[in-house]
TORFITOR-507262 format. One record per residue (C-alpha): residue number from 1; residue in three letters; x, y, z. Coordinates in pm, 1 decimal. Each point is the difference from the previous one (the first is absolute). Layout:
N
NODE,k,r,px,py,pz
NODE,NUM,ALA,X,Y,Z
...
This chain:
424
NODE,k,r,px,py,pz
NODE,1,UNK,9119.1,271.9,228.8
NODE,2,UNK,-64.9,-6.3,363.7
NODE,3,UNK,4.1,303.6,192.3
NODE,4,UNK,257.2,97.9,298.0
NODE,5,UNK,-152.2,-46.6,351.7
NODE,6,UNK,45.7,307.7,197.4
NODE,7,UNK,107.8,-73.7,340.1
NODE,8,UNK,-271.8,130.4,286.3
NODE,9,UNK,128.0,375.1,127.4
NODE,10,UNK,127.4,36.8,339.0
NODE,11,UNK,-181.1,162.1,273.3
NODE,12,UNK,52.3,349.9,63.2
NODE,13,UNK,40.9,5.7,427.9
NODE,14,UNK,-190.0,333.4,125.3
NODE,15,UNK,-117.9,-188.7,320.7
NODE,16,UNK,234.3,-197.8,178.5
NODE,17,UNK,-99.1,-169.7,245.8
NODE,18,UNK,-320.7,-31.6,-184.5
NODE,19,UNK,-317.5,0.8,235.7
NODE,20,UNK,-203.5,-275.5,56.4
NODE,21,UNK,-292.8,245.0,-122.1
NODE,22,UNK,17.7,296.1,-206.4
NODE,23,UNK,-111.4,340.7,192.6
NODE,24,UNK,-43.4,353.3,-108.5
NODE,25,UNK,348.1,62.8,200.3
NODE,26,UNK,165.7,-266.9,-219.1
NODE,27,UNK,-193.3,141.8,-290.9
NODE,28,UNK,121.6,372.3,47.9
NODE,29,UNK,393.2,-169.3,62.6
NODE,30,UNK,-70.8,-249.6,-306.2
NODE,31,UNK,-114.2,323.3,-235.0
NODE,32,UNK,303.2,203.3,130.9
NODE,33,UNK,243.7,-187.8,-108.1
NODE,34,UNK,-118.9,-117.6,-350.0
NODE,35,UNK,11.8,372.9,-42.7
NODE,36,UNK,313.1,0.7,61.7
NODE,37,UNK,86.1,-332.6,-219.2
NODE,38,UNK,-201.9,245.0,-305.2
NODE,39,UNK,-275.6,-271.9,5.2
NODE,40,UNK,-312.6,155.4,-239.7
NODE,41,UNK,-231.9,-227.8,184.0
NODE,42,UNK,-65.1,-219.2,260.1
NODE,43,UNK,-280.4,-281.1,-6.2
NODE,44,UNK,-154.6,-196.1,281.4
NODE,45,UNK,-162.8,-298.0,-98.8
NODE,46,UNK,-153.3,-302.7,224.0
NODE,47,UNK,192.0,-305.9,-43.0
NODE,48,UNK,272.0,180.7,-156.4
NODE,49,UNK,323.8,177.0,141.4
NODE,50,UNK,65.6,378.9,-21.3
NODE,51,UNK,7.4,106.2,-377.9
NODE,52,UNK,273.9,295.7,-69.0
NODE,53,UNK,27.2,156.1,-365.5
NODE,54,UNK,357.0,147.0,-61.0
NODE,55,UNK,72.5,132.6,-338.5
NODE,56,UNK,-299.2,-169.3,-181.2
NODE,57,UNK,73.6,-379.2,136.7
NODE,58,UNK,-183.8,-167.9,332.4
NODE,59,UNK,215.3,-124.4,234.7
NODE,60,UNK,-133.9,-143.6,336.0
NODE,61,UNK,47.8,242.1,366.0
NODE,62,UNK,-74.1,-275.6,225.6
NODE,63,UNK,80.4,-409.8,62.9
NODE,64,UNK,-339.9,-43.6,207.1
NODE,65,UNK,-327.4,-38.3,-229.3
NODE,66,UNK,-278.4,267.3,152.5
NODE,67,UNK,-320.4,-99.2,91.3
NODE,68,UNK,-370.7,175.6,-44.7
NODE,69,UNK,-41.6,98.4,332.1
NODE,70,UNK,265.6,254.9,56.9
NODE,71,UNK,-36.5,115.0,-354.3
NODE,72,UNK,-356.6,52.6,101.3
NODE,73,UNK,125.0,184.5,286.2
NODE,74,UNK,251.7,258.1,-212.5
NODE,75,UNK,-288.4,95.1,-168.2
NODE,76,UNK,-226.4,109.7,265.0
NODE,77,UNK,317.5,183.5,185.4
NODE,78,UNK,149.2,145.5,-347.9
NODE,79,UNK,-382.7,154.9,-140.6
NODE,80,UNK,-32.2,72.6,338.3
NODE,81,UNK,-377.5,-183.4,-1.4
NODE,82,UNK,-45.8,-264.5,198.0
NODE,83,UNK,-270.9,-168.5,-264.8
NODE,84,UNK,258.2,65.8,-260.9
NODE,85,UNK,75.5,-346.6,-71.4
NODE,86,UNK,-404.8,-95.9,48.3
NODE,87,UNK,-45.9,178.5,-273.1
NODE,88,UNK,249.2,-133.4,-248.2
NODE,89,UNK,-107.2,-316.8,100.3
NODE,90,UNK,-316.9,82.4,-175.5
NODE,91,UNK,167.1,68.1,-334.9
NODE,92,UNK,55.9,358.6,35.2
NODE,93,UNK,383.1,109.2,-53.6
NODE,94,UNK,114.4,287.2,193.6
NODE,95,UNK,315.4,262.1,-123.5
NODE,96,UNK,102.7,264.9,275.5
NODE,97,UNK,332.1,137.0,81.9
NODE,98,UNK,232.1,-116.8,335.4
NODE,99,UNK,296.1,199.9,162.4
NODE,100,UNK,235.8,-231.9,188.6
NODE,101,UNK,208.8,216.3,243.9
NODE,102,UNK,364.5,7.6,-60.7
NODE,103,UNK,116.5,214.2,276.7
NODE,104,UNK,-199.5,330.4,229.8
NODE,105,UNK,-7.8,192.8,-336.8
NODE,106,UNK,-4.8,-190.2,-332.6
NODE,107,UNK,-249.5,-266.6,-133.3
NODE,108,UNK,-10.6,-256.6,-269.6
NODE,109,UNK,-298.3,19.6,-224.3
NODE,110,UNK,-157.1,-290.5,-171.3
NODE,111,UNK,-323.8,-31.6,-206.1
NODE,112,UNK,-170.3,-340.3,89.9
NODE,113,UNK,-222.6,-230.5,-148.9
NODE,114,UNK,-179.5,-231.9,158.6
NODE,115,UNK,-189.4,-214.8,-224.4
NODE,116,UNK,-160.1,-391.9,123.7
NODE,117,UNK,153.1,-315.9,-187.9
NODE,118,UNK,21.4,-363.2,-54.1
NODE,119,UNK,244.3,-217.5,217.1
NODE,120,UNK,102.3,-369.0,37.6
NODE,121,UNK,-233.4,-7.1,299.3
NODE,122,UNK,-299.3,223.9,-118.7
NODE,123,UNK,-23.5,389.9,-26.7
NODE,124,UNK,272.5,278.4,214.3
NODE,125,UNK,62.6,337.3,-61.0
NODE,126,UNK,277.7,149.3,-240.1
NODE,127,UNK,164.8,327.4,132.3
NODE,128,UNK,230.1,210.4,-291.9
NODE,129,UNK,182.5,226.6,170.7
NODE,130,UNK,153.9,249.9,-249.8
NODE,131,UNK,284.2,229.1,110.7
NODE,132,UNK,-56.3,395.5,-63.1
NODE,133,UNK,276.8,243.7,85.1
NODE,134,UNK,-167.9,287.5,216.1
NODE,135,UNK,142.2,266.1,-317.2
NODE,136,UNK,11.4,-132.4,-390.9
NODE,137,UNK,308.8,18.6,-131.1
NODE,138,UNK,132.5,321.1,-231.9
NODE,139,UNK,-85.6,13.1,-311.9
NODE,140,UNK,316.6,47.3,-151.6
NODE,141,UNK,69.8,-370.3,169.7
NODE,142,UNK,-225.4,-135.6,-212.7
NODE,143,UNK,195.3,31.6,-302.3
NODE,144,UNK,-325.0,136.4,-227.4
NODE,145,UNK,86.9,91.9,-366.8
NODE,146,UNK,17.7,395.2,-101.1
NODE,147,UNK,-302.2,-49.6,-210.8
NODE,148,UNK,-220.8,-154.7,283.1
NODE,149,UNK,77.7,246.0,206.4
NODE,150,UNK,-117.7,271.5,-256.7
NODE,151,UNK,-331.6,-156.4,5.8
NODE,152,UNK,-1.2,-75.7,366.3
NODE,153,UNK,-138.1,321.3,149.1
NODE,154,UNK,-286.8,70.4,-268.4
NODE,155,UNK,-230.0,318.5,139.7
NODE,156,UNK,-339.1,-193.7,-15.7
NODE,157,UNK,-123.8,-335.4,-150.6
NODE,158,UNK,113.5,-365.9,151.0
NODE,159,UNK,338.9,-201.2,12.4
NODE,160,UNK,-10.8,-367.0,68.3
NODE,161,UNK,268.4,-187.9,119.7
NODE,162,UNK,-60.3,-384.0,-96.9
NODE,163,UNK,167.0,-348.5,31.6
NODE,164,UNK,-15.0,-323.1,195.3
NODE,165,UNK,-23.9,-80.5,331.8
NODE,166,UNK,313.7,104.9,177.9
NODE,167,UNK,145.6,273.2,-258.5
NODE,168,UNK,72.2,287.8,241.9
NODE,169,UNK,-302.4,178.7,-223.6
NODE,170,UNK,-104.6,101.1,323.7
NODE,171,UNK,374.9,129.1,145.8
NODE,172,UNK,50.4,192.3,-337.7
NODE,173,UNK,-372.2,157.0,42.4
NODE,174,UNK,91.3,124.2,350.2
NODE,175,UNK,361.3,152.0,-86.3
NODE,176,UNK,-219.8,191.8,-333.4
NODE,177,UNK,-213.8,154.9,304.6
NODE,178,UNK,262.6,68.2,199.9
NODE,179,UNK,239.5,139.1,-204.5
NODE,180,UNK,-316.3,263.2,-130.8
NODE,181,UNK,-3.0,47.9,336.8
NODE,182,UNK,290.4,125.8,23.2
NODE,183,UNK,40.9,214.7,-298.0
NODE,184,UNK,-388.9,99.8,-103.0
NODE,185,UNK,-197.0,229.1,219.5
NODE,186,UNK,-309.5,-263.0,-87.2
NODE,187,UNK,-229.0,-114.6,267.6
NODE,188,UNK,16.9,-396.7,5.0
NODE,189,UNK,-296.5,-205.5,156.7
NODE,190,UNK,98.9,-370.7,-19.5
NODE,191,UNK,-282.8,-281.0,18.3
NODE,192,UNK,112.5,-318.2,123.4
NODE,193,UNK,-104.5,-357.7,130.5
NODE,194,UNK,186.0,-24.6,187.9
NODE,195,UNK,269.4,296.7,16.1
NODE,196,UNK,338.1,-120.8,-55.0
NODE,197,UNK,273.4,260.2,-29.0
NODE,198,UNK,12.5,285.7,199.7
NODE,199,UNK,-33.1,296.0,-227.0
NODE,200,UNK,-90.2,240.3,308.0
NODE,201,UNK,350.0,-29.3,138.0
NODE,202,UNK,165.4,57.2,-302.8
NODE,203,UNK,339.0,269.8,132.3
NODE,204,UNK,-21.1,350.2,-213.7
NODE,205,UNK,-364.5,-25.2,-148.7
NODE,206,UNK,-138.3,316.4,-146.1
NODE,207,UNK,-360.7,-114.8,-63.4
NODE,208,UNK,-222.9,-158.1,226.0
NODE,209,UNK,-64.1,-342.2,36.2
NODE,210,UNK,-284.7,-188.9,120.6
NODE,211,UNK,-41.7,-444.7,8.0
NODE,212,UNK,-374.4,-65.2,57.6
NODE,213,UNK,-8.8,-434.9,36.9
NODE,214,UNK,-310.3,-161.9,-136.2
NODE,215,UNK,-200.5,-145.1,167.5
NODE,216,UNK,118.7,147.9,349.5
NODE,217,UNK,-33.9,387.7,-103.4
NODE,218,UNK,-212.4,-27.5,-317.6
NODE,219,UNK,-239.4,-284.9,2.4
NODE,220,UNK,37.6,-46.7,-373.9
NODE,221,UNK,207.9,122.2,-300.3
NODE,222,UNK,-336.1,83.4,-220.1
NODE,223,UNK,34.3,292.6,286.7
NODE,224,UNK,324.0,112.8,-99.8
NODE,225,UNK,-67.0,246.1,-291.2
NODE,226,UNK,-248.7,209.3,205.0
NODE,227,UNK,218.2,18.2,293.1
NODE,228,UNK,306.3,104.1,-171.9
NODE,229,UNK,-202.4,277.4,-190.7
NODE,230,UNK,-106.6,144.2,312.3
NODE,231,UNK,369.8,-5.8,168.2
NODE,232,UNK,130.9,176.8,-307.8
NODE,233,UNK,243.8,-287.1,-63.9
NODE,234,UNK,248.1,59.9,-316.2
NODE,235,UNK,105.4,-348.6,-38.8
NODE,236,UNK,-193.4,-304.3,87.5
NODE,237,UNK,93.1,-340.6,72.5
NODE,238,UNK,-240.0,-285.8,-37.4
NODE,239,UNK,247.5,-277.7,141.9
NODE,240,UNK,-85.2,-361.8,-221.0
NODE,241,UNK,-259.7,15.7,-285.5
NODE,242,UNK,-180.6,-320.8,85.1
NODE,243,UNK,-319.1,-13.2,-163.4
NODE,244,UNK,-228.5,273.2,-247.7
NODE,245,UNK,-152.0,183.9,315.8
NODE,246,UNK,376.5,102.1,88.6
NODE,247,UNK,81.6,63.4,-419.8
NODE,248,UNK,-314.2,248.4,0.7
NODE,249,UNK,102.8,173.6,274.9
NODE,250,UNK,353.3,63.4,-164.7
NODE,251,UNK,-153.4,148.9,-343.8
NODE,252,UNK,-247.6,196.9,228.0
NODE,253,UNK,301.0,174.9,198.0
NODE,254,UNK,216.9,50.7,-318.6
NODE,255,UNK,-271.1,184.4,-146.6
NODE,256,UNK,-16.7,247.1,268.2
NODE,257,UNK,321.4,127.8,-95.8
NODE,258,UNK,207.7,-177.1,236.0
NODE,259,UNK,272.8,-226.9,-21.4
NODE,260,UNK,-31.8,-356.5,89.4
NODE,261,UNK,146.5,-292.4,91.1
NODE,262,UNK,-60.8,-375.6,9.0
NODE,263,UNK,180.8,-374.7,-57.5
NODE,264,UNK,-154.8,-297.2,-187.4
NODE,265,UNK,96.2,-352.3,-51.6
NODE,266,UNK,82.9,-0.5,-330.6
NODE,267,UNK,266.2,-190.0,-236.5
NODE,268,UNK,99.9,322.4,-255.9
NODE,269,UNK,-111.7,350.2,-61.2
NODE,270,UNK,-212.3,-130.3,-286.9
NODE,271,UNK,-176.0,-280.0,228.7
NODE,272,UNK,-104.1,280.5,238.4
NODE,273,UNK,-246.5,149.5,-257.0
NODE,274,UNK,-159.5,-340.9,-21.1
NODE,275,UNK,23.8,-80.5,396.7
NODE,276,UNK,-204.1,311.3,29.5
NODE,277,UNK,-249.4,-30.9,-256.8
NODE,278,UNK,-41.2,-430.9,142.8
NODE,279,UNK,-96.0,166.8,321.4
NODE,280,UNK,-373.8,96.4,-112.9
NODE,281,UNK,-310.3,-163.5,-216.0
NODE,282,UNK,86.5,-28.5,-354.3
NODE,283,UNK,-258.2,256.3,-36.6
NODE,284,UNK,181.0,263.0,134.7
NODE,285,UNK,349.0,-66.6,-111.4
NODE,286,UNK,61.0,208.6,-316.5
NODE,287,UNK,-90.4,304.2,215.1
NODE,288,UNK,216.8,-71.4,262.1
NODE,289,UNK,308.1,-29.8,-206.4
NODE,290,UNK,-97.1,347.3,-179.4
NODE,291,UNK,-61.9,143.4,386.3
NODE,292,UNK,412.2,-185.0,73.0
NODE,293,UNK,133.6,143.7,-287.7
NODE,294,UNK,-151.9,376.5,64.1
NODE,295,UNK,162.9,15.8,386.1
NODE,296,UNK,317.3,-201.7,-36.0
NODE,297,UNK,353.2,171.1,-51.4
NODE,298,UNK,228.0,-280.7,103.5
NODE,299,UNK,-22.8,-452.2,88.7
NODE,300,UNK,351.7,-103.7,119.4
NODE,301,UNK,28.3,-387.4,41.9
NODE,302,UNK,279.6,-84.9,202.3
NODE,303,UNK,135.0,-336.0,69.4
NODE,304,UNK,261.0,-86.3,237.5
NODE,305,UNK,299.7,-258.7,-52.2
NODE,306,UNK,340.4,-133.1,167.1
NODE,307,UNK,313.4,188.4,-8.5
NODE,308,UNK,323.9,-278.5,-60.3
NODE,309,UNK,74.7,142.9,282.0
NODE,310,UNK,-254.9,-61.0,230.3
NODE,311,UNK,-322.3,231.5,-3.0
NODE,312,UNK,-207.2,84.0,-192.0
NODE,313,UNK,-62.3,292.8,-286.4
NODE,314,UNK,-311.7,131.5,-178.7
NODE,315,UNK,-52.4,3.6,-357.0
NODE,316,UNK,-293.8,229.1,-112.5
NODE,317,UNK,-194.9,-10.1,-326.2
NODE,318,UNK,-177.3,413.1,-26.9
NODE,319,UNK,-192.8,177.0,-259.9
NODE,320,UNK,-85.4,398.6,45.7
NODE,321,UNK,-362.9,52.8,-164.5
NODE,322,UNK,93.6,343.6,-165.1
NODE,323,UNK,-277.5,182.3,-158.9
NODE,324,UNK,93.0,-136.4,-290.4
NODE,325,UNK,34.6,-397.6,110.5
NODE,326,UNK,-361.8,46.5,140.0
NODE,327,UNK,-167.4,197.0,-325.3
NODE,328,UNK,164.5,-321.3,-211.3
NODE,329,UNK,-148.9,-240.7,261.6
NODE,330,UNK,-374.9,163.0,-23.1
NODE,331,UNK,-9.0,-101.0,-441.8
NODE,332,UNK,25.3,-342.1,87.1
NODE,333,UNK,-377.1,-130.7,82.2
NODE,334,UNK,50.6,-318.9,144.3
NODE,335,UNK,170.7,-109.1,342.1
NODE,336,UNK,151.3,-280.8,-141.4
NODE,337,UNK,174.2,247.6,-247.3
NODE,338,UNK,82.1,285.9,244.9
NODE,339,UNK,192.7,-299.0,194.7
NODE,340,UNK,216.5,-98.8,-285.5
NODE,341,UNK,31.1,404.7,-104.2
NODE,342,UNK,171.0,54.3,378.9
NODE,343,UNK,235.5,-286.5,-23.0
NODE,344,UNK,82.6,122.6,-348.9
NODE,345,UNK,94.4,354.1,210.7
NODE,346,UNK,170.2,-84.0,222.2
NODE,347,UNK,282.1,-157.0,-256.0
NODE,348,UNK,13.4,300.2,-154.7
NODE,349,UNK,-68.7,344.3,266.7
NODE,350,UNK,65.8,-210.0,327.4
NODE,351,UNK,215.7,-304.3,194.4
NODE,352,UNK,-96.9,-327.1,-87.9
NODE,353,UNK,116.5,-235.1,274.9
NODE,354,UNK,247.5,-221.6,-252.2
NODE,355,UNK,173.4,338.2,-73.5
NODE,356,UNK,35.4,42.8,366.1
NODE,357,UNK,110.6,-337.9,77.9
NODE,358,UNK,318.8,61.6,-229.4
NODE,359,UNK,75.2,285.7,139.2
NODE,360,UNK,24.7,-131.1,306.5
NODE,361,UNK,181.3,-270.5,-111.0
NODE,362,UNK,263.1,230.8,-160.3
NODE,363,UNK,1.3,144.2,331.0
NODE,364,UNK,75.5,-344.1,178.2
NODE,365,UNK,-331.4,1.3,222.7
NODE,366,UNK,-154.5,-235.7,-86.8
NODE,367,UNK,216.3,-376.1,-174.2
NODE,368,UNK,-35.0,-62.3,-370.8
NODE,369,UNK,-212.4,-346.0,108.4
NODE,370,UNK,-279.8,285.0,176.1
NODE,371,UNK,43.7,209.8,-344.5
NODE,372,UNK,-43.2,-285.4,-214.8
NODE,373,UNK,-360.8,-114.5,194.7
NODE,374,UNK,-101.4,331.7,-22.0
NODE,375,UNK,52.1,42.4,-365.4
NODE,376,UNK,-183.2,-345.9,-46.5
NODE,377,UNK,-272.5,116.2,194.0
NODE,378,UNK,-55.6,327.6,-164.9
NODE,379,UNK,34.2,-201.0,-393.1
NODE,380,UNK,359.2,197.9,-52.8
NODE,381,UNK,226.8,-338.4,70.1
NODE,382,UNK,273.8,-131.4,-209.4
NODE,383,UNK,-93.7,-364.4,-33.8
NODE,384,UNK,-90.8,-115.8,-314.6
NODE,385,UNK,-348.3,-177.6,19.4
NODE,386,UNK,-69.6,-376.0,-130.0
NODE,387,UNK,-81.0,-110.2,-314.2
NODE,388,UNK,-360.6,-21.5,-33.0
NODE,389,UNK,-122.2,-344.8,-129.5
NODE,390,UNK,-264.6,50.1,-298.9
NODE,391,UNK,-166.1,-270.1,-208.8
NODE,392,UNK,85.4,182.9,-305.9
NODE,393,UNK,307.3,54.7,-92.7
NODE,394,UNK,167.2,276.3,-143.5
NODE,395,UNK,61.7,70.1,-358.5
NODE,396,UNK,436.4,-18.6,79.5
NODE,397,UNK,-89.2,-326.1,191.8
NODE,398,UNK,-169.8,-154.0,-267.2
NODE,399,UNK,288.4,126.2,-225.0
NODE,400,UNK,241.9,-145.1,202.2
NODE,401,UNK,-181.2,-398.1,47.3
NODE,402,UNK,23.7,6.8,-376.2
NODE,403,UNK,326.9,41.0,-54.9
NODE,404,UNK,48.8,-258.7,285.0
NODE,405,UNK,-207.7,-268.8,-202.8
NODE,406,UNK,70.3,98.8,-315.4
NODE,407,UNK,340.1,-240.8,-70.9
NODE,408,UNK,-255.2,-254.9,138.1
NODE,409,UNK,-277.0,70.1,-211.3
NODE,410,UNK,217.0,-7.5,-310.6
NODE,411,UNK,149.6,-346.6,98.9
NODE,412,UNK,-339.9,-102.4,15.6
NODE,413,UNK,-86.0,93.1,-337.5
NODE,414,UNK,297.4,-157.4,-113.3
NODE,415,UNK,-102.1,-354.3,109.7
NODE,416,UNK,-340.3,109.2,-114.9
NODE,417,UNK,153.1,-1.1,-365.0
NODE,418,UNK,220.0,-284.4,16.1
NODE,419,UNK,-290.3,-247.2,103.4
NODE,420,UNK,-196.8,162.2,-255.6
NODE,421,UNK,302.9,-92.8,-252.7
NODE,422,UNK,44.4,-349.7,67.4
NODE,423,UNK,-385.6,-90.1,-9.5
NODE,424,UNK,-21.0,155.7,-316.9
């Protein structure tokens, strides 16, 4: 069976005319109006044209191909460094937040990448421009469950938000902190690299809130837990957990009585004990999934998927760890074990992500095909598996070849006799 072709996507126009070279003026008109076309992301690549993402699929922003030079040149204007792009040329990416202007009073924000690559004609520079709305979204937009948003506020201990690349962990993270903001007289200190959202301008706050970017303000996050400790912070975000330096500084701050927050790339609230405990020497593993279990009070994975529609929805997977989840948790001695234990949880006290995708399914969010994958995925789908082939076969096989050759065998016997007759 051959599969369907899918005919090339048409360009998306944001530039027309298009200019012979791309410049920062272009950029900031280019950026504007895949804002206003919903675009996630915008990607400039040498040799290839303007990359858009709308809803989850890439469509291209531009006929003309770009070329390294002016890519080279965004950088240095965007990072504002004019050795920017000398130094990503020497294998060190760069992230840092841009603000195009769209009129005297409101910018655009975007958190950019810049990371060196492989082209048809050698190495360029790769700049991921992700769009960031100056204020996250409400939470009540966000469509979270009842019972995640019991668990959402805990007073101390940590709360990770985890998924794949591109799962809004980061958007529902922000709205968490903003709507405490707005209803908890709780001191929030946010550490970021680089900041994304702007929590500080959040309309009707009644707690402070303060967005320290690492490395710009803080030279490092192993800083982070002493800092906030001496600004009397009440809630403490540690923006991505990306390696055990970050993870230790997480445990340290829950144990000081605070709460804190953090994302991870992780595939299910299960995998995240694992993720964690992967991140240091086998040595030290068993005792850092003992230190997890002793600060955490909530992992939400979220996922996000497209609406028949158009757009897209989340689907989250949660488990609270109750007093009681994490006393059950501490009997089991092994990792391996506690792993299994959690997944076993969160089918019974929590939201698996299969039960979620049904419900949204009921709720027509997301198509029966997107249900169906998901289920599949997650080992709850409806297809029957095939047969598998064995060398022996089964006692009601064997049973049922005999009966097949047994009018044979008897005819066989049969001219067994006769011949037997007539020579005698």
């Amino acid at each position: 069976m051959t599969a369907t072709p899918f005919s090339p996507p048409r360009p998306v126009a944001l530039l027309d005319p298009e200019p012979p070279l791309l410049r920062l003026g272009d950029l900031d008109t280019l950026l504007r109006r895949a804002v206003e076309k919903k675009a996630s992301d915008v990607v400039l690549k040498p040799g290839d044209p303007v990359w858009l993402s709308l809803h989850g699929e890439w469509v291209p922003g531009s006929t003309r191909r770009l070329v390294a030079p002016e890519i080279a040149q965004l950088l240095n204007e965007t990072a504002r460094h004019p050795s920017a792009a000398a130094q990503v040329g020497k294998g060190l990416a760069m992230d840092f937040a841009y603000e195009a202007p769209v009129d005297r009073f409101t910018r655009s924000r975007f958190r950019v990448n810049a990371t060196q690559c492989r082209t048809s004609r050698g190495t360029g520079i790769e700049l991921t421009l992700r769009s960031i709305p100056g204020v996250p979204p409400a939470l009540s937009d966000l469509g979270f469950e009842p019972a995640l948003l019991a668990a959402l506020f805990p007073l101390y201990g940590l709360v990770l938000f985890t998924g794949p690349v591109c799962s809004g962990k980061t958007t529902a993270l922000a709205s968490t902190l903003a709507e405490s903001s707005r209803t908890r007289p709780r001191r929030i200190l946010a550490y970021e690299a680089p900041v994304e959202y702007d929590l500080d301008g959040i309309p009707d706050r009644i707690a402070p809130v303060t967005q320290t970017e690492i490395p710009n303000d803080l030279p490092e996050f192993r800083e982070t837990v002493r800092n906030s400790l001496r600004r009397a912070g009440n809630i403490v975000l540690l923006g991505e957990c990306r390696d055990a330096e970050i993870l230790r500084s997480l445990f340290e701050a829950a144990s000081t009585g605070v709460a804190v927050y953090s994302t991870l790339h992780t595939n299910s609230v299960a995998e995240t004990i694992s993720r964690a405990a992967d991140m240091f020497p086998w040595q030290e593993r068993d005792g850092t999934v003992r230190q997890m279990l002793a600060s955490l009070r909530l992992v939400v994975h979220q996922r996000l998927f497209p609406c028949p529609g158009g757009g897209q929805t989340a689907i989250r997977e949660f488990l609270a760890f109750t007093p009681e989840i994490r006393t059950l948790l501490e009997k089991e001695n092994e990792t391996a074990r506690i792993v299994s234990r959690v997944g076993e949880l969160v089918e019974r006290f929590g939201q698996p992500l299969w039960r979620a995708a049904r419900a949204k399914a009921e709720a027509g969010l997301i198509s029966e095909e997107t249900c169906e994958e998901i289920l599949l995925t997650t080992g709850r789908g409806d297809r029957t598996p095939e047969p598998v082939l064995s060398s022996e076969p089964s006692e009601a096989a064997r049973a049922r070849t005999d009966e097949r050759l047994l009018p044979e065998i008897l005819s066989t016997f049969r001219e067994l006799l006769r011949r037997l007759g007539n020579v005698a």
